[in-house]
C-alpha positions as CSV (number, residue, x, y, z in Angstrom):
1,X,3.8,-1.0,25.0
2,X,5.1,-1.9,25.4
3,X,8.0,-1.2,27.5
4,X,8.7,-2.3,31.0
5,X,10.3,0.4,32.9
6,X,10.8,3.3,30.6
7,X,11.5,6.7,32.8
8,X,9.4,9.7,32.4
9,X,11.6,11.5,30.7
10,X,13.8,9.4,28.2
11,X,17.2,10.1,27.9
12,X,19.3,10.0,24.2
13,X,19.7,6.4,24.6
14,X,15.9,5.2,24.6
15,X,15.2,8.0,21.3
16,X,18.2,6.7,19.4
17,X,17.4,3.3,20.3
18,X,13.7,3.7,18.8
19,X,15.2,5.1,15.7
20,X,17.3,2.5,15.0
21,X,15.3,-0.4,15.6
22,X,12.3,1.5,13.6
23,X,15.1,1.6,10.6
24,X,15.7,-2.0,11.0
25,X,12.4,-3.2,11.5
26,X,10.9,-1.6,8.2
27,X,14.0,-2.1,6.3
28,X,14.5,-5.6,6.8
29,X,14.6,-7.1,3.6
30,X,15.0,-4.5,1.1
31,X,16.1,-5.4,-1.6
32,X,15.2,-9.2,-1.0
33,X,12.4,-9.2,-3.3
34,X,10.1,-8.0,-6.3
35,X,7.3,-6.3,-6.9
36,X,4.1,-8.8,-6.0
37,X,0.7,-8.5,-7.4
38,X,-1.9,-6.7,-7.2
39,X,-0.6,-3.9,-7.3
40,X,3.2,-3.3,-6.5
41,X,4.5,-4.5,-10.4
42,X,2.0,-2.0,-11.4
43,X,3.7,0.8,-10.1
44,X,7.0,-0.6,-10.8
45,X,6.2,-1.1,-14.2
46,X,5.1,2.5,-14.5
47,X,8.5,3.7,-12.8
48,X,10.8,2.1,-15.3
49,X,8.5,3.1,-18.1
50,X,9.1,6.8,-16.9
51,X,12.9,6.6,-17.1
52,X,13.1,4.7,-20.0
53,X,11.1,7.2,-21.7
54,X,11.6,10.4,-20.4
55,X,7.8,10.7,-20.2
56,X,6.9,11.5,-16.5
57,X,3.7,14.1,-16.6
58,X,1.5,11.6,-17.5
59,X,1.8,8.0,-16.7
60,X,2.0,5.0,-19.1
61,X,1.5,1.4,-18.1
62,X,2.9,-0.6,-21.2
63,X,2.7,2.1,-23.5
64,X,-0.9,2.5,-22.6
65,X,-2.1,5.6,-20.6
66,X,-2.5,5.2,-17.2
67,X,-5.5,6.9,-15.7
68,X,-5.9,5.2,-12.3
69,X,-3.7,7.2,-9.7
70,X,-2.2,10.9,-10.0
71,X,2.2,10.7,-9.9
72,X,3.3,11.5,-7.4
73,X,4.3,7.8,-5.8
74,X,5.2,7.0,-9.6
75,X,7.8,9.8,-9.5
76,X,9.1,8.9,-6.2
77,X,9.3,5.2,-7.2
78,X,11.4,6.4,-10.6
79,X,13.6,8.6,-8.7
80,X,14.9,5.8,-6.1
81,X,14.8,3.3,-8.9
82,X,17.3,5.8,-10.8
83,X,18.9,6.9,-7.1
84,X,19.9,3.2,-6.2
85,X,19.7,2.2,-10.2
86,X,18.1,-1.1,-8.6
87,X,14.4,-1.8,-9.2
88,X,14.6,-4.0,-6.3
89,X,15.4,-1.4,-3.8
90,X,14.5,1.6,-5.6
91,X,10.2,0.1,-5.6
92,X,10.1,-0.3,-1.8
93,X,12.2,2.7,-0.9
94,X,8.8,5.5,-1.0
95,X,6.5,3.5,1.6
96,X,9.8,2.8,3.5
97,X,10.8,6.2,3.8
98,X,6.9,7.3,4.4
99,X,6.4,4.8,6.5
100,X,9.7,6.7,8.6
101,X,8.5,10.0,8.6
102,X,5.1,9.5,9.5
103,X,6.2,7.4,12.5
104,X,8.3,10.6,13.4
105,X,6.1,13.1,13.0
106,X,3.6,10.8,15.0
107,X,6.1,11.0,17.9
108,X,6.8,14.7,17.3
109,X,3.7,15.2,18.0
110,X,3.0,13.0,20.9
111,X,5.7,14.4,22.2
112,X,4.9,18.3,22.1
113,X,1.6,17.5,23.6
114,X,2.2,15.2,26.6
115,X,5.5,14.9,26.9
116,X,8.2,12.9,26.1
117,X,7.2,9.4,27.9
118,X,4.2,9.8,25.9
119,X,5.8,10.7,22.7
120,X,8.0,7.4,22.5
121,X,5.4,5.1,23.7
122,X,3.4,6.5,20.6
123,X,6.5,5.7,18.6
124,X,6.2,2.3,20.3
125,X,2.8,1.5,19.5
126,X,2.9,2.3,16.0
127,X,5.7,0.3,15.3
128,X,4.0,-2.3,17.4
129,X,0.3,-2.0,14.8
130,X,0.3,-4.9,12.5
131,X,-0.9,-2.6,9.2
132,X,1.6,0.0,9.7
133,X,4.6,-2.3,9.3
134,X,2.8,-4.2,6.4
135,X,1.9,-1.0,4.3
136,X,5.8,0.1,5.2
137,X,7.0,-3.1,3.6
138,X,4.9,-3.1,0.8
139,X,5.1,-0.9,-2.1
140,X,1.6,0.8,-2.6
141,X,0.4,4.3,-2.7
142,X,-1.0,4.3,1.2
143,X,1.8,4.8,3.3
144,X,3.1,7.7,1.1
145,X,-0.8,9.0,1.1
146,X,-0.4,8.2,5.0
147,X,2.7,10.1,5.2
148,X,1.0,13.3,3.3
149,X,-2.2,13.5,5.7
150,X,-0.2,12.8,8.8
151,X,1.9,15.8,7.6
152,X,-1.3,17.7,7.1
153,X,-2.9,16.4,11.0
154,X,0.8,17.7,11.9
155,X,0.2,21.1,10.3
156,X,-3.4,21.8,11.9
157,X,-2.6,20.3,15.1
158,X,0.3,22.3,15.3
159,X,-1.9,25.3,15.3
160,X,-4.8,24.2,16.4
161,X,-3.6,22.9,19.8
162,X,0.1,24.5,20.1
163,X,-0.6,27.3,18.1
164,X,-0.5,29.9,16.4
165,X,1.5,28.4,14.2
166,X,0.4,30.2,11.0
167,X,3.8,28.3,9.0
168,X,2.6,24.7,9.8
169,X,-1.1,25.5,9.4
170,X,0.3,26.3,5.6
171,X,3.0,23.2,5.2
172,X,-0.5,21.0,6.4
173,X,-2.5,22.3,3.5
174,X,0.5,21.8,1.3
175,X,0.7,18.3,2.2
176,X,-2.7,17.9,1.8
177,X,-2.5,18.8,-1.7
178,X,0.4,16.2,-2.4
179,X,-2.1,13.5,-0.5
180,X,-4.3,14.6,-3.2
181,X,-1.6,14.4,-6.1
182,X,-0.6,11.1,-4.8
183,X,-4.4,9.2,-4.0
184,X,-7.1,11.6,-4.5
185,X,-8.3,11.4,-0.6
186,X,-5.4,13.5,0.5
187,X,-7.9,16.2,2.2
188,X,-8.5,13.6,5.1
189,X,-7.5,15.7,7.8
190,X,-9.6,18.7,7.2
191,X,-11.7,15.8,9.3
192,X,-10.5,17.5,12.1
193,X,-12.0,20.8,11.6
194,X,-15.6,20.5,12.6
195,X,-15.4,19.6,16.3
196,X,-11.9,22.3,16.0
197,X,-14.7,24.7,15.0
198,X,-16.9,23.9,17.4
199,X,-14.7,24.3,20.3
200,X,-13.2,26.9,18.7
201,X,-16.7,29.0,18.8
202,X,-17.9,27.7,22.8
203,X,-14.5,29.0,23.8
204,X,-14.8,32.3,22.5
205,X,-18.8,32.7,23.8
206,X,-17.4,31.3,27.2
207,X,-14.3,33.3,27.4
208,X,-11.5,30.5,27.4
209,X,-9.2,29.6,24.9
210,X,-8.5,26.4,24.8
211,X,-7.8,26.2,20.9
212,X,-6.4,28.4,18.7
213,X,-9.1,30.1,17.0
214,X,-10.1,28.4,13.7
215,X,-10.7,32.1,11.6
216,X,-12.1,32.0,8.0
217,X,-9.1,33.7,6.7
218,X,-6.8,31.5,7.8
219,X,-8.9,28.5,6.3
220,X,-9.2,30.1,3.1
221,X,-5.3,30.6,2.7
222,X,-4.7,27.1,3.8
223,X,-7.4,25.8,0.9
224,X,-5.6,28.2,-1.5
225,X,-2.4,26.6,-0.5
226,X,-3.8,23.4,-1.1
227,X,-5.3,24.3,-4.6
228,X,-2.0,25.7,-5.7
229,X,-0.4,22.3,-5.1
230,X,-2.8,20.5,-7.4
231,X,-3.3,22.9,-9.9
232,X,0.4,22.4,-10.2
233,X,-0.2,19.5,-12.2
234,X,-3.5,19.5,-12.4
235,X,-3.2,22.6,-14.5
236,X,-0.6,21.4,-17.2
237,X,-2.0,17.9,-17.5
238,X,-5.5,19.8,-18.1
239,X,-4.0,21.8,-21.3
240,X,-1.9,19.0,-22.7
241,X,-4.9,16.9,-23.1
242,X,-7.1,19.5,-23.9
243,X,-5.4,21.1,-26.7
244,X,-4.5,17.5,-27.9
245,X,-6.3,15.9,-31.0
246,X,-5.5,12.5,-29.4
247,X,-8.7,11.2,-27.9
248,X,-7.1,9.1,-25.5
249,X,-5.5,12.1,-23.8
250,X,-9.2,13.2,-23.7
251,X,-10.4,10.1,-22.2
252,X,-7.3,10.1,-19.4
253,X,-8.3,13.6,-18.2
254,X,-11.8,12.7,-17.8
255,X,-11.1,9.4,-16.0
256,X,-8.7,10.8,-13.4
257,X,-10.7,14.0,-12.9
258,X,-14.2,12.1,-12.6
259,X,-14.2,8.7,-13.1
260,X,-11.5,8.1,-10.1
261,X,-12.8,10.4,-7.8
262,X,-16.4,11.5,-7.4
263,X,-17.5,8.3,-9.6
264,X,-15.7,6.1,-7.5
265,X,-16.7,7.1,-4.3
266,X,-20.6,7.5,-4.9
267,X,-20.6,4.0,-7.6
268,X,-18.1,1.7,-7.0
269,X,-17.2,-0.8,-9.5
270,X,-14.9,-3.2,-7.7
271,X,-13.9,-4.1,-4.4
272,X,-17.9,-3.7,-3.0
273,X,-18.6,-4.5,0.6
274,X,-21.0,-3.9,3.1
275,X,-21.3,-1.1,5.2
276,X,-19.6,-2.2,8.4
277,X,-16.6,-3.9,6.4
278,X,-14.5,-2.1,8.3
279,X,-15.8,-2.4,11.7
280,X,-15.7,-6.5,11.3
281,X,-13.3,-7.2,9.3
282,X,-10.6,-4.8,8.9
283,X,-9.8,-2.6,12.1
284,X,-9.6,-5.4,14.4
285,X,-6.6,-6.8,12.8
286,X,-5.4,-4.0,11.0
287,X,-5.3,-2.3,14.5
288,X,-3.7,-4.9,16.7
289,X,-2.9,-5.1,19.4
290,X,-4.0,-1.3,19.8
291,X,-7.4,-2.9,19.6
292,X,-7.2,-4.7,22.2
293,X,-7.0,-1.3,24.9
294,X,-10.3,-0.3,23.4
295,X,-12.8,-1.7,26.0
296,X,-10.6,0.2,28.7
297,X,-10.0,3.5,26.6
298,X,-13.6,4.3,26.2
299,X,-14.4,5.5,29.3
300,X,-11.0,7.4,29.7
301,X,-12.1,9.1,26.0
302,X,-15.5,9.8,27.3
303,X,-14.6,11.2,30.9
304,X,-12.1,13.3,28.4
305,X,-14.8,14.5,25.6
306,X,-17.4,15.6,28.6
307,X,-14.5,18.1,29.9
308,X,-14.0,18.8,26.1
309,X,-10.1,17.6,25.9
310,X,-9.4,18.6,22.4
311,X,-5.9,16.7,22.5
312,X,-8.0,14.0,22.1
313,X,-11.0,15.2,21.1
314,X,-10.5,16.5,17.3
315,X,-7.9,13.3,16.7
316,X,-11.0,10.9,18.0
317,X,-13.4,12.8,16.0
318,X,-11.5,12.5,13.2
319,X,-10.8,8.9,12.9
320,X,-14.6,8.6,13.2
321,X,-15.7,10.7,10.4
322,X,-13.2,9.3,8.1
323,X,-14.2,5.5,8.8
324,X,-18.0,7.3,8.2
325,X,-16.7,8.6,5.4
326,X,-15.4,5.8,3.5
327,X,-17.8,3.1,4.8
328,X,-20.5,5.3,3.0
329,X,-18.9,4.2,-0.4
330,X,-19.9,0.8,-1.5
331,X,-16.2,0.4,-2.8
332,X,-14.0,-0.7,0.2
333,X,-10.4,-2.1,0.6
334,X,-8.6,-3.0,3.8
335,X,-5.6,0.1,2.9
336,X,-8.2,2.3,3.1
337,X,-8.0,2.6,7.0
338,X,-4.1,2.9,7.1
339,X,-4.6,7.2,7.6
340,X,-6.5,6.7,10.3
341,X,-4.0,4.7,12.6
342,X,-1.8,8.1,13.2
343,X,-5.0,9.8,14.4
344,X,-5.9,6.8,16.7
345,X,-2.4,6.7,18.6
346,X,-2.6,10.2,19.1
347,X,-6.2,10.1,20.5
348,X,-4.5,6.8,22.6
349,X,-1.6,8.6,23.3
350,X,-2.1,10.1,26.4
351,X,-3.5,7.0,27.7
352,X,-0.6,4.8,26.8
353,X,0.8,5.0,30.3
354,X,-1.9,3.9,32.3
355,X,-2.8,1.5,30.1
356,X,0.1,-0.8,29.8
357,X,0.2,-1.3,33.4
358,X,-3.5,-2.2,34.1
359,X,-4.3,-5.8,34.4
360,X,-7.0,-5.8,32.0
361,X,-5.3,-4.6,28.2
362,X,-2.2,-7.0,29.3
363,X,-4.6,-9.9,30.1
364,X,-6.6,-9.0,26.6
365,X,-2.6,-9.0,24.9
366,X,-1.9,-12.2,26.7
367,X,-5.1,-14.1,25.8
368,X,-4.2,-12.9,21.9
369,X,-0.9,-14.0,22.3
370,X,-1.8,-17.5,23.5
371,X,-4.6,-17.4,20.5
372,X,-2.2,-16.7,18.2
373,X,0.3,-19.8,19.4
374,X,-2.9,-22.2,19.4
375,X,-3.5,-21.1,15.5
376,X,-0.2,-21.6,14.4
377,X,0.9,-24.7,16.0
378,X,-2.9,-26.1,15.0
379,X,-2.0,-25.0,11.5
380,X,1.6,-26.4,11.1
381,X,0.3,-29.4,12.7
382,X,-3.1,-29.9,9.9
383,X,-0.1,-28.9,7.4
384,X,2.0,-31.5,8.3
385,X,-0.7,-34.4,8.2
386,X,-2.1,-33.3,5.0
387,X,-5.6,-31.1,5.2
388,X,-7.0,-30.9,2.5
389,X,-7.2,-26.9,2.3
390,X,-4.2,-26.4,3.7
391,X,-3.0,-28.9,0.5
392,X,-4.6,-26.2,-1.7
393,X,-3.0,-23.0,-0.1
394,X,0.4,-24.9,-0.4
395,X,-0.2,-26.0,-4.3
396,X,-1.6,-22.1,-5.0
397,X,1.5,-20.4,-3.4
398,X,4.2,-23.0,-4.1
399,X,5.4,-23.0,-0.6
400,X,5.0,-25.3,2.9
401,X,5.5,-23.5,5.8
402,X,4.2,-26.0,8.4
403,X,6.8,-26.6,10.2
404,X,8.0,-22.2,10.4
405,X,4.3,-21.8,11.6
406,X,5.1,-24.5,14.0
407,X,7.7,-22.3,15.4
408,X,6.2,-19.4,15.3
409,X,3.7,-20.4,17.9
410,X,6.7,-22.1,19.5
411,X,7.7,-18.7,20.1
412,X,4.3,-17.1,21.0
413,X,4.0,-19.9,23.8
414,X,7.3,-19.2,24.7
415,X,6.7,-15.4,25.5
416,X,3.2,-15.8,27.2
417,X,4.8,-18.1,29.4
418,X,8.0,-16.0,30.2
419,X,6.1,-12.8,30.2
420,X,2.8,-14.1,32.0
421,X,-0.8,-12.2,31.8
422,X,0.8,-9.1,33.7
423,X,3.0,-8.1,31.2
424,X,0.5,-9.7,28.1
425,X,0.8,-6.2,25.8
426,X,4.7,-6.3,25.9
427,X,4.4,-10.3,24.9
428,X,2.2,-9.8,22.2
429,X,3.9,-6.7,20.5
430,X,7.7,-9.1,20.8
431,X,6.0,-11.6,19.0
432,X,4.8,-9.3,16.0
433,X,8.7,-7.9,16.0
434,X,9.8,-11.8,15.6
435,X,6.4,-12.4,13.1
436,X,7.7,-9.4,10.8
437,X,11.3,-10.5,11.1
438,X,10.4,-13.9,9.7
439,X,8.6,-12.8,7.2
440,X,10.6,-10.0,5.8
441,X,13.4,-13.1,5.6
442,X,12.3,-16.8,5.0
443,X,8.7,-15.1,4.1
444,X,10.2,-13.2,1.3
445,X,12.9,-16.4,0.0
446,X,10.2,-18.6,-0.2
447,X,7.3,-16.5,-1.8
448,X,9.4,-14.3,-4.1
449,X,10.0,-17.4,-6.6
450,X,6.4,-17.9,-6.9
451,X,4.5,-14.1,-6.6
452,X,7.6,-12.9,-9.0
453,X,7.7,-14.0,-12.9
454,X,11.2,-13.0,-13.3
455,X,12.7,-17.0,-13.8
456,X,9.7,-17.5,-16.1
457,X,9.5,-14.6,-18.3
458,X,13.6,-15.4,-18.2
459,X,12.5,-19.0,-19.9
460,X,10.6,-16.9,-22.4
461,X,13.4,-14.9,-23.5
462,X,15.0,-17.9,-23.7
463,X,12.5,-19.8,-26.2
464,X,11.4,-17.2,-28.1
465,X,15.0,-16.2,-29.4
466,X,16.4,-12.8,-29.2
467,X,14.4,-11.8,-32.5
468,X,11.3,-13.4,-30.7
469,X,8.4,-11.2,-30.2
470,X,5.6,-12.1,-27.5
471,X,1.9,-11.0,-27.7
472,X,0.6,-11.1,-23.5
473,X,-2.6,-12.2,-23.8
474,X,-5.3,-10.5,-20.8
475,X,-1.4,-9.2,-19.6
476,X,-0.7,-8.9,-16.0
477,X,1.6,-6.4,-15.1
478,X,4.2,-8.4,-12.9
479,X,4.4,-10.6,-16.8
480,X,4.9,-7.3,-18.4
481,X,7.4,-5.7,-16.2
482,X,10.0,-8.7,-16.4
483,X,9.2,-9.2,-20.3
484,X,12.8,-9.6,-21.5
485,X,11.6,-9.8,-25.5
486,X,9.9,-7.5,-27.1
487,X,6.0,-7.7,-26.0
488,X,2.8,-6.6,-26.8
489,X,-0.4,-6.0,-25.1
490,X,-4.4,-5.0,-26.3
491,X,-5.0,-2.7,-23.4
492,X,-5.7,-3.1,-20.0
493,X,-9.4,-3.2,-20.1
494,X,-10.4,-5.0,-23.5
495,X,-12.5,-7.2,-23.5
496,X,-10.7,-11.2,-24.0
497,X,-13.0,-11.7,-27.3
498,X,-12.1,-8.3,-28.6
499,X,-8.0,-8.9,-27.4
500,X,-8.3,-12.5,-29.5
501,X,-8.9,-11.6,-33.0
502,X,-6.2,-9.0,-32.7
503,X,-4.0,-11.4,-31.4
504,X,-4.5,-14.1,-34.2
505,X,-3.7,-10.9,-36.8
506,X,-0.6,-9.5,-35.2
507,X,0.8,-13.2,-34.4
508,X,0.1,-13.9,-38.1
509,X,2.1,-11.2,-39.5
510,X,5.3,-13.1,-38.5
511,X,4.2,-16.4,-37.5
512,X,7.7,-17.8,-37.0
513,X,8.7,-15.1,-34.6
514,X,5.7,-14.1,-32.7
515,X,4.7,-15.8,-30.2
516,X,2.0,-15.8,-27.5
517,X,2.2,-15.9,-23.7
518,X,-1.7,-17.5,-22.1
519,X,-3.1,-18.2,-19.0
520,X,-4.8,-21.5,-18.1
521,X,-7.2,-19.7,-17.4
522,X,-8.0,-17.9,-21.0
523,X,-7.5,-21.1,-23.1
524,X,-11.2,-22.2,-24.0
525,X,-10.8,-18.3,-25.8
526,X,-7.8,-20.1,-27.9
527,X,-9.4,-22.9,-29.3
528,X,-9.1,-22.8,-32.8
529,X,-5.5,-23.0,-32.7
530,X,-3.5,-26.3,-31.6
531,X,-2.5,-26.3,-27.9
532,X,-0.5,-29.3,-28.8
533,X,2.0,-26.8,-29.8
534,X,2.5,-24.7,-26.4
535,X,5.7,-25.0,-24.7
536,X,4.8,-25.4,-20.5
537,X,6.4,-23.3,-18.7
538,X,5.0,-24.3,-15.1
539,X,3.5,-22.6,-12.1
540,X,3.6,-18.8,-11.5
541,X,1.3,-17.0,-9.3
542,X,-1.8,-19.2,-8.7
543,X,-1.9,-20.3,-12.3
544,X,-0.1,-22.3,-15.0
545,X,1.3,-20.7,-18.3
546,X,2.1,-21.8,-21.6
547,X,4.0,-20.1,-24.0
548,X,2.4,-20.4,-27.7
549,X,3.7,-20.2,-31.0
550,X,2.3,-17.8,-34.1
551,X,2.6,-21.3,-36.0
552,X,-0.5,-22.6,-34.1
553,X,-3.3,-20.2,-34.6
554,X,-2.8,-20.5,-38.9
555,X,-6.0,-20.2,-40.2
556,X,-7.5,-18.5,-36.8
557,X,-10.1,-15.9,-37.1
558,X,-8.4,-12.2,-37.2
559,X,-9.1,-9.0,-36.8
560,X,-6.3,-6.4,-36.6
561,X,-9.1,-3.6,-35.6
562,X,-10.8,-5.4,-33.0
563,X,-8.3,-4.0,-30.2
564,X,-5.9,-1.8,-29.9
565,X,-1.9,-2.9,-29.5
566,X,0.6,-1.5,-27.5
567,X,4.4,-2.1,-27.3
568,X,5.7,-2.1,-23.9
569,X,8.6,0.2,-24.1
570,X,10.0,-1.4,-21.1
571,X,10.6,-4.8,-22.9
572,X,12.5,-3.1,-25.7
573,X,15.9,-3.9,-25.5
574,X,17.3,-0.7,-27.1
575,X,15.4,1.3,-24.4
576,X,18.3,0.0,-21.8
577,X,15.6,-1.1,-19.0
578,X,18.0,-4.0,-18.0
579,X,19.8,-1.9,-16.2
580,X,17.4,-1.3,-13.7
581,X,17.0,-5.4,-13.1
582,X,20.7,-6.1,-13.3
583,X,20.2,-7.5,-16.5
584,X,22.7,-6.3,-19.2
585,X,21.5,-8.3,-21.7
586,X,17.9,-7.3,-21.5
């Protein structure tokens, strides 16, 4: 794992050569792209609205106050924005660079504990687990979260298991405190401590040490540490919107204190799923082909456990609390389970060696590999001859890859026949390397055009006028972030019947140079105006837009009170956010 004939104890050459292609692997294609929906333009958007301005303790998403997230990934995303003065670089550089250090500290790790074969076969495997690259090419909060509570299992495992190390133990709890700063859930690895404790307490009744003693004083310093990080912001943004008359400040420290935490773990609003979500349908893709070594890693974890291992016992333990954990909340998404993959290749680790050269986890590799080929060429093929849902993927994405996917299993073939059954785990990991390289080149050219709104909202600019002003009707952020004309919005969550009437009033305070940006999807709300008017402006991420004058909703109902309206201080010229896109005139 994934690789033939590496010595026990690498040389330079093999660590160098894992860095570099780990650079090039998750780097490939920076730059290439925008920000896609859901929620990549989000936190783009809320980037460039920090450096334009100058407002970075609380966010702002269109002018509006942004109550979802704490900053941290916003500040990181603002400072490589500014760093490389490219939004295009400067969005994906925080989950590229997290994605980098926790792949090293996984390593570092791996490496202290069973040596250095070990170590870079970890490095191997990680690289080689489909959601790890995917989260390290995609600009959301989870790999920097990931990178935080991989620096936290770092810090206790440090002293738990190589210990005392009384300075790590510290920089863990610190990290855990910017996990929390960054996503809420950054206490993840105190999921180690229970079976820690527990070992910790039979080794001192039996007389052996195989753990560092877990003491009370050293877990209350390492929770003090942890507080003193969150309180750090926590503290000021508690005072700035307390003292404030403004009740919106009020209603931002509420929602990020209790709304996004305890209320959304206990009653979910969005994203609800069963219990065993993740068992079914997220871990088994999310953790290929590391999966597929389960059925012989079992009984090596349990003959481990009974002896009470705790190399692999409290990073086992862990991984199974924290998918307890979050399969307990009836809100569920698939990034949810990206902090436990560190924790699973350490508790694999150890394993790796044996592993890859049994005949069972390389025939399980091999009959993936040959699954995957079957599913491509059978789609490319069904592409090719017109299937009707394959018709509707192509029409809802803009793009016809038939006769890539063709290839692509082309190559899968190709590699389970070169590499045969024996060597199955090696096959199946080259073929994600040539998967991700395709995609992070001719995936990104072709789907860019359609997932980004940058040529359309250029078209705007270009009807409106440069005096034109646009009203974004039920606004989406990748619309709001490549507004080029000065735009409004009525919130994120108003209501479409409440946004309408306050619409019709602002667009009728300068009908000639207001205008109105809609959704297909929202024009049965717009029918008292005359759609005969709208200006098409085509395709754009699964739905067609038109692009409305004020001219055709005279004599509309209004209500200038019925929402509120925000100016997105992105879209205003003066603010010099053009310079971010490469866009001097903007």
């Amino acid at each position: 794992m994934f690789v033939v004939g590496l010595p026990r104890r690498p040389g330079w050459g093999w660590w160098l050569g894992l860095v570099v292609f780990a650079v090039a692997l998750l780097a490939l294609g920076l730059g290439w792209r925008d920000p896609w929906p859901a929620d990549e333009p989000r936190f783009a958007l809320n980037a460039v609205e920090m450096l334009v301005t100058g407002e970075f303790w609380i966010p702002h998403r269109g002018g509006e106050l942004y109550a979802d997230k704490p900053p941290i990934f916003m500040w990181a995303s603002a400072f490589f924005i500014w760093l490389t003065g490219s939004m295009r670089i400067g969005f994906m550089l925080p989950s590229l660079l997290a994605g980098l250090g926790t792949l090293g500290l996984i390593v570092d790790l791996c490496r202290r504990l069973h040596g250095p074969r070990v170590g870079l076969l970890a490095g191997i495997a990680t690289l080689a687990t489909l959601q790890f690259v995917l989260q390290a090419k995609t600009a959301q909060i989870d790999m920097l979260l990931t990178f935080f509570t991989t620096l936290g299992t770092y810090g206790v495992l440090r002293h738990a298991l190589l210990g005392p190390a009384r300075g790590w133990w510290r920089a863990g709890f610190v990290a855990m405190g910017a996990g929390i700063l960054t996503k809420g859930v950054g206490f993840l690895p105190l999921a180690l401590l229970p079976v820690w404790g527990v070992i910790s307490w039979r080794g001192r009744h039996q007389g052996q040490a195989r753990v560092t003693p877990l003491r009370l004083r050293d877990l209350v310093e390492g929770l003090a540490c942890l507080l003193a990080v969150v309180l750090a912001w926590g503290l000021p943004m508690i005072l700035i919107t307390s003292l404030s008359d403004d009740p919106a400040l009020a209603a931002y420290r509420d929602n990020i204190l209790f709304k996004q935490t305890g209320e959304r773990y206990a009653d979910a609003w969005a994203h609800l799923r069963p219990w065993y979500y993740y068992i079914v349908q997220v871990l088994p893709w999310a953790w290929m082909p590391l999966v597929l070594t389960l059925p012989w890693a079992l009984p090596n974890w349990w003959r481990r456990v009974k002896r009470g291992d705790a190399k692999v016992l409290l990073p086992l333990t862990a991984v199974i609390l924290i998918v307890v954990f979050f399969s307990l909340s009836p809100g569920k998404r698939g990034v949810y389970m990206l902090p436990t993959l560190p924790l699973m290749v350490m508790a694999l680790a150890p394993l790796l060696p044996a592993l890859v050269r049994r005949k069972g986890p390389n025939r399980a590799g091999f009959g993936g590999l040959v699954f995957f080929a079957i599913l491509l060429a059978t789609a490319g093929v069904l592409g090719l001859v017109g299937f009707a849902p394959l018709e509707r993927l192509a029409h809802r994405y803009g793009v016809t890859p038939w006769w890539e996917w063709l290839a692509l299993g082309a190559i899968a073939l190709a590699l389970a026949l070169a590499l045969k059954p024996r060597r199955g785990m090696t096959a199946i990991t080259l073929f994600f390397f040539c998967l991700w390289g395709w995609w992070s080149t001719f995936g990104y050219a072709w789907m860019d055009p359609e997932r980004s709104p940058r040529d359309m909202m250029a078209r705007v600019s270009q009807e409106v006028g440069p005096n034109g002003e646009v009203a974004l009707l039920n606004f989406d952020e990748e619309i709001l972030l490549h507004a080029r004309s000065r735009s409004v919005h009525f919130g994120d969550m108003t209501p479409l019947e409440k946004e309408v009437p306050t619409a019709m009033a602002w667009l009728a305070e300068a009908p000639e140079q207001r205008w109105m940006l809609v959704v297909d999807k929202d024009l049965e709300a717009l029918s008292c105006g005359d759609l005969g008017q709208a200006v098409e402006l085509g395709h754009q991420n699964r739905h067609d837009w038109l692009l409305l004058p004020g001219t055709a909703f005279a004599g509309c109902p209004a209500d200038r009170f019925a929402a509120p309206i925000y100016l997105a201080p992105t879209s205003v010229p003066a603010n010099g956010a053009g310079r971010y896109f490469g866009d001097a005139s903007r």
